[in-house]
C-alpha positions in Angstrom: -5.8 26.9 16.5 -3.0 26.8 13.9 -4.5 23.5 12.7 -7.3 25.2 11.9 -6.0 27.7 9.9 -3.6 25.1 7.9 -6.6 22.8 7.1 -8.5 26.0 5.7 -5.7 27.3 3.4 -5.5 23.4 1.9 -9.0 23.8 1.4 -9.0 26.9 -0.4 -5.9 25.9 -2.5 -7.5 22.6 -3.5 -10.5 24.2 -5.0 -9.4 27.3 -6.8 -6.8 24.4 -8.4 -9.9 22.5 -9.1 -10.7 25.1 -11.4 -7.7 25.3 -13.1 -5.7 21.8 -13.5 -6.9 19.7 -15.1 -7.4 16.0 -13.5 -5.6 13.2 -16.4 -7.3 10.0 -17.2 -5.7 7.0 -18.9 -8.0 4.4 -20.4 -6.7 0.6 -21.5 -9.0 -0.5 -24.6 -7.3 -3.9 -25.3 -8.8 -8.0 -26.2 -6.6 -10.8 -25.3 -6.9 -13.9 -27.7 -4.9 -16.8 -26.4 -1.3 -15.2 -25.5 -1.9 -11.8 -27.6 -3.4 -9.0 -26.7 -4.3 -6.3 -29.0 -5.7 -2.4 -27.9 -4.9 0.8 -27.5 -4.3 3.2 -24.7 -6.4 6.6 -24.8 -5.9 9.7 -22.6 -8.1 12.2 -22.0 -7.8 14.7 -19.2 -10.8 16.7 -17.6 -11.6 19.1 -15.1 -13.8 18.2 -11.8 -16.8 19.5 -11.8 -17.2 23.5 -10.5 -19.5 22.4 -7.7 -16.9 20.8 -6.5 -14.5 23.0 -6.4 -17.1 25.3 -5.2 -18.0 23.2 -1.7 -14.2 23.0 -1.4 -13.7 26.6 -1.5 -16.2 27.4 0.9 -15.4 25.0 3.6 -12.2 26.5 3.5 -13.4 29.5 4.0 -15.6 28.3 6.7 -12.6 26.4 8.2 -10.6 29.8 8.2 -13.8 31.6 9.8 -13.6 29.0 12.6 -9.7 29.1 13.4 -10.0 32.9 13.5 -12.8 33.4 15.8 -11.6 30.5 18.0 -8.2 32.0 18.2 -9.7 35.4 19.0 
């Protein structure tokens, strides 16, 4: 049940990064008349929600439970 156990650690990893790294989003503000197009480019960057990361972090867990009592 080693498949277990590697889909539970990528679980756990991705949420408690969820908390941490930030997630970058570029935006493309721009109006095209004829062959010009004028805008600007904005950037912001922002973190996912912590339910999120939450539900990830505990199906990891759950995940890890599961390989461990299977492999028992």
């Amino acid at each position: 049940m080693k498949g277990l156990t590697i889909i539970g650690v990528v679980l756990v990893l991705l949420g408690v990064l969820s908390f941490i790294i930030p997630i970058p989003q570029r935006e493309d503000h721009s109006v095209k008349l004829g062959d010009a197009k004028i805008g600007i480019q904005t950037q912001s960057s922002q973190k996912l929600p912590p339910a999120v990361g939450a539900v990830l972090v505990i199906a990891g867990v759950g995940v890890l439970a599961l390989g461990a009592r299977k492999s028992s």
